[in-house]
Structure formats: C-alpha cells, structure tokens
C-alpha positions in Angstrom: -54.9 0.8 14.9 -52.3 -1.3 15.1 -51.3 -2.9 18.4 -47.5 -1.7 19.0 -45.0 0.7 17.3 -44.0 -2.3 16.2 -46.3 -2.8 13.7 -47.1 0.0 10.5 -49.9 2.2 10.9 -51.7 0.2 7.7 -52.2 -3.4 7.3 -51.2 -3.9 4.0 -49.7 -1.3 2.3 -50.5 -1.4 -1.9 -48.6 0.3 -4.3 -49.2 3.8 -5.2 -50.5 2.2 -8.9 -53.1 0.4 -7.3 -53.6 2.7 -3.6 -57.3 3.3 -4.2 -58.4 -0.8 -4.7 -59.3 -2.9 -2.1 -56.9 -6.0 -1.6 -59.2 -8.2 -4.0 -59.3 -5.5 -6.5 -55.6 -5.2 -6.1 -55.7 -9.2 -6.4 -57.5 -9.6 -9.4 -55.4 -6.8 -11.4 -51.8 -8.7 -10.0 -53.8 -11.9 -11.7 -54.7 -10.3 -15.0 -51.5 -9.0 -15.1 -49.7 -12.0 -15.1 -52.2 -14.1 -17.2 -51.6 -11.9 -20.2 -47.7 -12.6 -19.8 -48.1 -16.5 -18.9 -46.5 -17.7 -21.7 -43.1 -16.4 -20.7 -43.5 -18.3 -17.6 -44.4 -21.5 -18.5 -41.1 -22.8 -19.8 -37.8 -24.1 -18.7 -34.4 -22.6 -19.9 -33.5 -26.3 -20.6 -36.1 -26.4 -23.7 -34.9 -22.9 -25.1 -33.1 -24.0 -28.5 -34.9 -27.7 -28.4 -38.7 -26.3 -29.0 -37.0 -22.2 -30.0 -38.0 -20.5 -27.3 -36.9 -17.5 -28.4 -40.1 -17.0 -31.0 -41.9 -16.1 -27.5 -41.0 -13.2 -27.5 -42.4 -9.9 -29.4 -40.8 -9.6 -32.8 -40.8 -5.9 -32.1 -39.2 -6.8 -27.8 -36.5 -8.9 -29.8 -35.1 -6.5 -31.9 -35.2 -4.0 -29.4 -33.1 -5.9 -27.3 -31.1 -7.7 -29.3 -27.1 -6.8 -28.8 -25.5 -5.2 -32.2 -24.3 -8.0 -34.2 -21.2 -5.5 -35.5 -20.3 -5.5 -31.9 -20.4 -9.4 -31.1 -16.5 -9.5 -30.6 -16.0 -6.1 -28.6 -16.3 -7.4 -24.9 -16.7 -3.6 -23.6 -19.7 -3.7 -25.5 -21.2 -6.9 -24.6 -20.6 -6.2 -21.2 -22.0 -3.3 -21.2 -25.1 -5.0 -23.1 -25.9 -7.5 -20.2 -25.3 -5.2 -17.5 -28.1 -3.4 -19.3 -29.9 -6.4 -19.0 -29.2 -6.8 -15.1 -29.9 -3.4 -14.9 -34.0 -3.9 -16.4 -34.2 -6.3 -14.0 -32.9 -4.8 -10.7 -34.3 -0.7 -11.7 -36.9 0.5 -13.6 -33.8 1.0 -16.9 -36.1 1.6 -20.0 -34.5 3.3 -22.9 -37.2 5.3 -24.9 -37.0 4.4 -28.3 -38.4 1.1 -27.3 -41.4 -0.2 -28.1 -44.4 0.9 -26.2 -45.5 -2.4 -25.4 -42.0 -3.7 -24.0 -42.1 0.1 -22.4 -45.3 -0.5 -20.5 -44.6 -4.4 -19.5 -41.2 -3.5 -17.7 -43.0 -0.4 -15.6 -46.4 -2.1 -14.4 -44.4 -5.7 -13.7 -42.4 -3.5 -11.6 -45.6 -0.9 -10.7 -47.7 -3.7 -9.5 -45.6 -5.2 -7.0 -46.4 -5.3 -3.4 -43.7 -2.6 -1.9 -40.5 -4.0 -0.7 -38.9 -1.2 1.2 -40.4 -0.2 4.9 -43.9 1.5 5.1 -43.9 5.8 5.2 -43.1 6.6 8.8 -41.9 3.1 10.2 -38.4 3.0 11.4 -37.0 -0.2 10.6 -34.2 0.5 13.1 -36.3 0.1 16.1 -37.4 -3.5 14.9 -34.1 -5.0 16.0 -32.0 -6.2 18.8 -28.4 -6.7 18.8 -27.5 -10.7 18.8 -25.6 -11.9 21.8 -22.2 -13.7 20.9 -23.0 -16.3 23.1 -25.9 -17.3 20.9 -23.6 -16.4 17.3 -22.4 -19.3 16.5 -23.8 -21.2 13.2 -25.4 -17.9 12.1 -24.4 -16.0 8.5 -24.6 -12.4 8.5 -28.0 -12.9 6.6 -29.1 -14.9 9.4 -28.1 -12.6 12.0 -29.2 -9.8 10.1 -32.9 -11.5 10.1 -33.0 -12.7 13.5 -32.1 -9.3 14.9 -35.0 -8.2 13.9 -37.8 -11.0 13.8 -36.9 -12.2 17.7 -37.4 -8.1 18.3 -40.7 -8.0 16.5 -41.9 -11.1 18.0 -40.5 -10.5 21.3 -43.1 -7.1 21.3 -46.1 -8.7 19.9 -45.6 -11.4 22.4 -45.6 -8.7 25.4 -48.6 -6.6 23.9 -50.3 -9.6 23.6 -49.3 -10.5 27.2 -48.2 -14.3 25.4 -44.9 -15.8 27.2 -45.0 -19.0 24.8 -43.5 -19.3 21.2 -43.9 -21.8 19.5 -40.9 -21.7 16.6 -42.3 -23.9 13.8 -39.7 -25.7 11.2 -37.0 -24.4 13.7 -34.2 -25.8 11.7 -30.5 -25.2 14.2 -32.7 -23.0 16.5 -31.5 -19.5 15.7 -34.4 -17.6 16.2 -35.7 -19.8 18.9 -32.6 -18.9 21.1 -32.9 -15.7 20.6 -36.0 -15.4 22.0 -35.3 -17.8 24.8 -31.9 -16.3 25.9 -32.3 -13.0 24.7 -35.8 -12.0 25.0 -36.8 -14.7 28.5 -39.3 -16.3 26.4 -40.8 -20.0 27.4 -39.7 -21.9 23.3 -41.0 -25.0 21.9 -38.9 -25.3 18.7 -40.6 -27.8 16.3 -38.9 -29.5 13.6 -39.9 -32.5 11.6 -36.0 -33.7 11.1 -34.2 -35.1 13.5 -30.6 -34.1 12.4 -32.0 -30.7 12.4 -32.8 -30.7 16.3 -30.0 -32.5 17.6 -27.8 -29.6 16.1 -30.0 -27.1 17.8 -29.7 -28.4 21.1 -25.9 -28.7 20.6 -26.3 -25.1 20.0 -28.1 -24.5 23.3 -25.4 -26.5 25.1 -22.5 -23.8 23.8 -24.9 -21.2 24.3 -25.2 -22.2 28.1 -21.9 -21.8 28.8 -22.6 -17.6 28.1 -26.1 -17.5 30.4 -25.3 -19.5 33.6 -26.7 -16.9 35.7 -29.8 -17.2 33.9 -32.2 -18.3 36.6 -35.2 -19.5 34.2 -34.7 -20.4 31.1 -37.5 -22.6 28.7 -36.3 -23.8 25.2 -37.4 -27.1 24.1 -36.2 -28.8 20.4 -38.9 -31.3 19.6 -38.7 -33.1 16.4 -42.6 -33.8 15.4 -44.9 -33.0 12.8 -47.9 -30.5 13.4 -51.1 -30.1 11.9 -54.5 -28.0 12.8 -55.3 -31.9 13.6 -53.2 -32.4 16.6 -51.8 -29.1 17.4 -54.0 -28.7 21.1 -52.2 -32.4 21.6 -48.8 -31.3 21.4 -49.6 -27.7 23.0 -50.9 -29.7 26.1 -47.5 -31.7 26.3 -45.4 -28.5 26.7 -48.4 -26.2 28.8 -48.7 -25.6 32.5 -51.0 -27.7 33.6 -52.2 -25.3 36.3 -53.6 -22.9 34.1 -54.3 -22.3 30.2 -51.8 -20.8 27.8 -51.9 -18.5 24.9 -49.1 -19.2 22.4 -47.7 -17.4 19.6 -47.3 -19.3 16.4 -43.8 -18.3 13.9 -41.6 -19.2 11.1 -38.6 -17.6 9.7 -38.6 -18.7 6.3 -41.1 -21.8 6.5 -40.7 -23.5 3.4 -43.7 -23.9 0.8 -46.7 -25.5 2.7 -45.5 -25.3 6.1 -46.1 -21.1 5.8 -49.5 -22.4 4.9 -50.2 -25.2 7.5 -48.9 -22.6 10.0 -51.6 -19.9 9.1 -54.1 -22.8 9.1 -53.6 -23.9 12.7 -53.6 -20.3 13.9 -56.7 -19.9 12.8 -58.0 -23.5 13.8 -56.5 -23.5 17.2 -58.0 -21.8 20.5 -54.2 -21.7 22.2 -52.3 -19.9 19.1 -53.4 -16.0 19.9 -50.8 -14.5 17.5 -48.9 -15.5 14.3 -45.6 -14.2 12.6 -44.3 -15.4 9.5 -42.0 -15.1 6.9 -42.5 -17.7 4.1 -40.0 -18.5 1.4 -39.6 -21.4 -1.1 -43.1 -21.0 -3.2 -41.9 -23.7 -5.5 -43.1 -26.3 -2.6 -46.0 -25.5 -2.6 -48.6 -27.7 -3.2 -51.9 -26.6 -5.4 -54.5 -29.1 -4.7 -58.7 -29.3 -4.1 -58.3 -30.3 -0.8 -58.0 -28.0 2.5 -54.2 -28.9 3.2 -53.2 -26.8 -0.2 -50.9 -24.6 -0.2 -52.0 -21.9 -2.5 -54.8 -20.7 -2.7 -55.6 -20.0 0.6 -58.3 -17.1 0.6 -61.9 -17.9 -0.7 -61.3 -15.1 -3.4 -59.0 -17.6 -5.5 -60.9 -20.7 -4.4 -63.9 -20.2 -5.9 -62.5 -19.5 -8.8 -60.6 -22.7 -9.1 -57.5 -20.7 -9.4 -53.6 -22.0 -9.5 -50.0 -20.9 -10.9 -49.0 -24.0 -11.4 -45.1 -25.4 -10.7 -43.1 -23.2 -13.2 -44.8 -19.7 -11.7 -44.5 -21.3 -8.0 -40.9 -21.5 -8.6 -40.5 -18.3 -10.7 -41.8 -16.1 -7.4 -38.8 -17.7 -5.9 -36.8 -15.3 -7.6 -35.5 -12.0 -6.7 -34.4 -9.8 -10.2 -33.3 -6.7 -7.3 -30.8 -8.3 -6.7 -29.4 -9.1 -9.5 -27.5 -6.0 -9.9 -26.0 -6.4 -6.3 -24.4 -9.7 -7.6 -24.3 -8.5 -11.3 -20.6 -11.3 -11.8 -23.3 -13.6 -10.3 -26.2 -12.9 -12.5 -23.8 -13.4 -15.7 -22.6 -16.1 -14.6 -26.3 -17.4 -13.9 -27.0 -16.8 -17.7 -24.1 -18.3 -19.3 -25.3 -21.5 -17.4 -28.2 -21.2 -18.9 -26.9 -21.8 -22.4 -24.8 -24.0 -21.6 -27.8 -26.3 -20.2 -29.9 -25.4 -23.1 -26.9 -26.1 -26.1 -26.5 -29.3 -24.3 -29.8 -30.7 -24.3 -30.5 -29.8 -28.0 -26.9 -31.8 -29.1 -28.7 -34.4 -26.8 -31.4 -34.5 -28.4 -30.4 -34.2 -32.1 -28.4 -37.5 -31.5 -30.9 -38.9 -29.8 -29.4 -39.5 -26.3 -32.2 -37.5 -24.6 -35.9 -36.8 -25.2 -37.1 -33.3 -25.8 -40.1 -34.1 -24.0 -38.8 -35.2 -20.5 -35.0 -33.5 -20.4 -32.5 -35.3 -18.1 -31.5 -34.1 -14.7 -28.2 -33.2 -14.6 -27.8 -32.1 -10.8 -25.5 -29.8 -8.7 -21.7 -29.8 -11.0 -19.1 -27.9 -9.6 -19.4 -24.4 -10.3 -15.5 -23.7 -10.9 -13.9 -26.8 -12.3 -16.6 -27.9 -14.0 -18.2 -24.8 -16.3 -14.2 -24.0 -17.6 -15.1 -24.3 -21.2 -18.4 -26.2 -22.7 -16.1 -29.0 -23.5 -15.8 -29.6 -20.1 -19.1 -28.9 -19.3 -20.4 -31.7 -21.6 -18.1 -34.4 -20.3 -18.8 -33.6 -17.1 -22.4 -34.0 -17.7 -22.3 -37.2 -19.5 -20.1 -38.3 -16.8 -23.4 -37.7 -14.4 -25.9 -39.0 -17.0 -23.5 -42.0 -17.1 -23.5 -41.7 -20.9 -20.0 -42.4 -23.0 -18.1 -39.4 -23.1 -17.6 -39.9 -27.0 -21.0 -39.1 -27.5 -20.3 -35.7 -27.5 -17.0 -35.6 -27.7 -14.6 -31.9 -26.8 -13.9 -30.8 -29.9 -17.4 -31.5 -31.0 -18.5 -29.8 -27.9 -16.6 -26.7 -28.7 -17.5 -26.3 -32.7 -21.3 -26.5 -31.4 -20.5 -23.4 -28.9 -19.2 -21.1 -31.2 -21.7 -21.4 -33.9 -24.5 -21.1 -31.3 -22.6 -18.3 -29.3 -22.0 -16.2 -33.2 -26.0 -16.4 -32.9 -26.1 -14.7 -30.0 -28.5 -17.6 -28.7 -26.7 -17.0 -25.0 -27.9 -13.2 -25.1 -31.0 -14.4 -26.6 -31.8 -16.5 -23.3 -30.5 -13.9 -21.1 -32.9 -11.6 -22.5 -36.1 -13.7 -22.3 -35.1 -14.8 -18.6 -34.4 -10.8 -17.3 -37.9 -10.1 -19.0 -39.8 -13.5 -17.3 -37.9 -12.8 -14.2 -39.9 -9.2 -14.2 -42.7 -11.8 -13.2 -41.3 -12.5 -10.3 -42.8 -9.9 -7.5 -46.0 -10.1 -8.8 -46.4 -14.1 -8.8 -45.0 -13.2 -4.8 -47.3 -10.7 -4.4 -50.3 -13.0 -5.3 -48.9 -15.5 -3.0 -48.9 -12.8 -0.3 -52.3 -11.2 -0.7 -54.0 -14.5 -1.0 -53.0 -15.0 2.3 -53.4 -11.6 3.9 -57.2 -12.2 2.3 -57.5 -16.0 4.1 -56.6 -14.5 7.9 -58.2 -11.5 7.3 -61.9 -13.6 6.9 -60.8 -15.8 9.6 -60.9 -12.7 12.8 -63.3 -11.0 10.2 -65.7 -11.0 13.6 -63.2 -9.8 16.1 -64.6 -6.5 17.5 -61.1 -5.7 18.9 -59.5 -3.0 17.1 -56.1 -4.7 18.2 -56.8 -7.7 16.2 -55.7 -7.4 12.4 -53.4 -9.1 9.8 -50.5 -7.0 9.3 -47.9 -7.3 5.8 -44.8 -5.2 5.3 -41.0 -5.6 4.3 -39.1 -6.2 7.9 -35.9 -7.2 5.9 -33.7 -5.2 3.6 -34.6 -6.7 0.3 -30.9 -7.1 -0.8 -29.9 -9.0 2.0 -32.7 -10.9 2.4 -35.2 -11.8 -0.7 -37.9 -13.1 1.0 -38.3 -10.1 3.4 -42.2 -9.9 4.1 -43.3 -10.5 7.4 -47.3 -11.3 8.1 -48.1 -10.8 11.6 -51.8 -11.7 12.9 -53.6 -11.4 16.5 -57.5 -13.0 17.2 
C-alpha cells in the first residue's frame, strides 16, 4: 500500500525477465550476469592498442561487427556503420545472422535492467509543479525539468507524513531547496559541505525575495557543515523548535557517490529523520571499503559475501548508452576521442616517454581547437604533459593516424566500448537494489503498512540519466 498517489502501487518494480524473483534473486542474477562479462569492464580505453585490447573480444563478436574493409573510404557507409553501433547501444538493434552468443549478451544486458520508464498505471504528469520565475534563475532546463518534479514528490510525502522540515543534503546553489521553501511553504535546512556552494545559494534566495515579499513565513537556511549518523541529532537540534520535537525529511537530488549512502545511513540511524528521498548519481565516488561508512555494498546480502565492483565498474554505471542515440554527433565524437587517447599513449609508450603501466593524465583539452587533426591533438598533449613537442612531432603524428585509422583500430574501440557500455544499467541496477535491500531490513519491523522503501524512474531517462528516485518512511 503505498502512502500517496504519489508513489507506484509496487515498491520495486523488476523487469518482466526477472518478475517472479524476489529482489535478492533478482540481485544475485544482475551479479552473475555481469561477472561472466567482467573482463570487458575492467579496462581503460587508454590501454586499448598498448596491451591489444581488442583480443577481448569474441573472435566470432569481432567479425560480426567489424565494418567492411572494401567500404573503409565510403563515408555513407561508415556512418552508417557507427550509427549501427549507437543504435546497439541506445535499442535493442540485433541483426540476426549474428552470432548467438553476441545475440543473447545484447538482449539480457538490456533484459536485466531495472526499468527506466514510469511504473504501469503511474502518471508521471502528476509528479510535477510548474517552477516559479522568481526562483529560475541559475537553473538549466535539466534542472528545472528535475526539480519540477522532486520538490512535487517531496512536497506530498512531506504532507502525508505530516513532516514540515526538509532537510536538503549536498544542496549545492539551493535549487530544490527553494522550491520547496518558496513554492511548497516548507521550513529548509540546506546542507552543504562547500562554502562557495552556499554563499551562491543564499544570493539566490536574496533575488528570489524580491518575487515573494508578501510571503509572511518563510524558513530556508544554507548551512555549510558536514553530516554524519554521528552528529546528525546535534545539528537537527540547532535548527528545531525547541518547544516541541520535530520529524524531518531527509533528500538529495543527485548526491554524489557516498553522500547517497551516508544519507540512507542516517535515516535509518536517526529518531528525527521520518522519511528519505533520493536520487544518487556519480557511482564512481563511491567508496568500497570493510568498514560501515562504505559506500557500496550497503545491504547484508552483498556484505556477507565480501562483494565489490571495484573503480572501473563504479565508474562504468555512470554511463547512460540510451542516450547515446539522442546525441548520436556526440557519441561519435566521444569515440574518435577515444583513439585519439589510445594512439597517443602507444607512440608514448613505444619511445619511451610514458609507462604502459601507469598512463599519464592528460586532463580537460579543448574540445574544438584542440581535437582538429591528431597532429594537433599530440602537441597539445605534450604541451600539458610538459614534454618537447619534437617528441612526437605533426607529421609524425599524422603518418601514425592513418596507418592505425586503415586498421580500423578507431571502429575497433568503438565497438568494444558500445558492447562494455551495455554493462552499464545493470552495474546501476546493482547499485540500486543493494540499497533498496539495506532500507528495506532497516523498517523490516514496522507494522505500518505506510512504511516501505519505494524505487521507480521519476525522470525522463533522456533528459535526465540518473532518473531513479528511492523514497523511504519508518
């Protein structure tokens, strides 16, 4: 039963694949799953012509996939051949003649996932409120686009619950925090840890005043602190009325790696926080340690058995291959990054001005000026590594592309990348369910049929990637 029309009729909704397991069934199949396929995980682009990454793959998956060689200088055709490519990764596009194996690993990595569209029978419509243009400014269309509806959900829970305190954790510039202070008459204690981060916010407020000065009561606070299950009740007591106790509702829109977790740890720790909402994001923070602070795992299930992803995987459910076909001039762009990164490190390394065991770090390089040609790729690499641009010089540069590129090593990369970026919803869904497991066991007791742990998509998945929300009442 779930507490509002709000919230979908199920908790957790599996996919169709896997509808008659129970969450740690579903758990341990997602995990089996992706342990037979590690091996495409566990690398970095960068290493892909140093240590021939390409052998990974099937010998069967690489002819199958492998662009015509007659057609290497007929641009329809390639382009054609790497839409195909953006195409596996955003749809379910499987040409028949392939080979079973490569068949059945591009429809269960895409079978297996947790859903990413609304529930049956939840109207994702009602789950929004229109943003005030007094509290617009600063916010992207994906930002408004979010808050419209996670202020809205919140804003319900918070009523059913009879809860008139939010507590906005890693508030950032305040954006959902004002909405539900102006918008929904809320009582706000936005938390962040940086300072720079709050000042903006309460510049925000100060321009969003200007829009509300009829508002008798209003209660937003930007506090720049750090939280823990630890001293939570402290800082909870700083901001409560003193004449009687509070309940409190605990979110995050897009709490980065272990602050999704800490969060989900303190609601279950602390007496004050009644109700949680969260969207995580940013896996590739988090931490995988044997303490209790970890970040994954979470639920018992995957402690006991010692169980991690490790850093490339954590980063990998980052990704978001349904999208790719929505920015398809991004996507191949994306890959012909990718070989420039790898060409460069093998030269590197075959004149000895890198290590194939610890790769330099290049950093950000301007997109446009900066990735014209490889030539000027390289120099503006070496520039960064502060190495002599004569080590490599353009001309060099340029003969090392075209014999690399009339290899077809760029499609080779772009087609081991779409098929380890299939990975991708099913690392996230591991992250997810590990968690829906943890605050399941922790109201495990609750006699209330009101209380539950609730996951679902509340954003559309093109606009917004990390679109699953986990709401939770004790």
């Amino acid at each position: 039963m779930a507490p509002s029309a709000f919230l979908p009729a199920n908790e957790l909704y599996l996919p169709t694949e896997c509808a008659q397991n129970s969450p740690e069934e579903y758990l341990d199949e997602l995990i089996t799953f992706f342990e037979r396929y590690r091996h495409l995980t566990d690398i970095h682009v960068v290493d892909f012509l140093t240590y021939n990454q390409w052998e990974l793959l099937d010998p069967e998956w690489r002819k199958a996939l492998s662009p015509d060689p007659a057609q290497h200088h007929n641009r329809q055709a390639q382009s054609d051949w790497l839409s195909l490519m953006i195409q596996i990764a955003s749809e379910s596009n499987i040409d028949s003649s392939w080979p079973d194996s490569l068949q059945d690993y591009i429809k269960k990595s895409k079978a297996l996932a947790l859903p990413r569209v609304s529930p049956p029978g939840y109207n994702i419509e009602q789950t929004k409120c229109v943003i005030d243009r007094h509290i617009l400014p600063g916010m992207t269309d994906k930002k408004i686009h979010e808050v419209e509806r996670m202020s809205a959900l919140i804003n319900n829970v918070a009523e059913t619950q009879n809860i008139k305190s939010i507590i906005d954790l890693g508030a950032g510039q305040g954006y959902l925090s004002r909405a539900l202070a102006f918008q929904h008459h809320l009582k706000v204690l936005a938390v962040d840890s940086s300072t720079i981060q709050t000042c903006g916010a309460k510049k925000f407020d100060e321009k969003a005043m200007k829009g509300y000065k009829a508002l008798a009561s209003l209660e937003i606070h930007h506090v720049t602190d750090t939280m823990s299950p630890q001293n939570a009740s402290d800082v909870l007591a700083r901001w409560s009325n003193i004449d009687r106790p509070e309940d409190w509702l605990v979110c995050g829109l897009h709490a980065c790696g272990d602050l999704t977790s800490l969060m989900l740890r303190m609601f279950t720790e602390s007496n004050e926080m009644k109700c949680l909402v969260n969207v995580g994001c940013c896996y590739h923070f988090l931490t995988e340690t044997e303490d209790e602070s970890t970040g994954f795992p979470m639920s018992r299930v995957l402690k006991s058995k010692g169980y991690r992803l490790g850093s490339t995987a954590c980063m990998l459910a980052c990704q978001a291959p349904s999208r790719w076909q929505d920015k398809e001039e991004e996507s191949l762009k994306a890959f012909g990054h990718h070989f420039f990164r790898a060409l460069l490190q093998f030269i590197m390394v075959e004149k000895g001005l890198a290590s194939a065991d610890s790769p330099p770090i290049i950093g950000r390089l301007n997109k446009k000026k900066d990735f014209l040609s490889f030539g000027v790729y390289v120099q503006a690499a070496l520039k960064r590594l502060n190495i002599p641009a004569d080590s490599i010089s353009v001309e060099e540069a340029e003969e090392y592309y075209h014999t690399y590129k009339d290899r077809q090593v760029d499609k080779q990369i772009a087609i081991l990348w779409t098929l380890r970026a299939l990975l991708a919803p099913v690392l996230e869904s591991i992250i997810l369910v590990d968690r829906w497991i943890y605050l399941k066991d922790s109201i495990k007791d609750s006699k209330n049929p009101e209380k539950g742990v609730w996951v679902w998509p509340l954003f559309d998945s093109i606009v917004s990637p990390r679109n699953v929300v986990i709401v939770a009442t004790k």
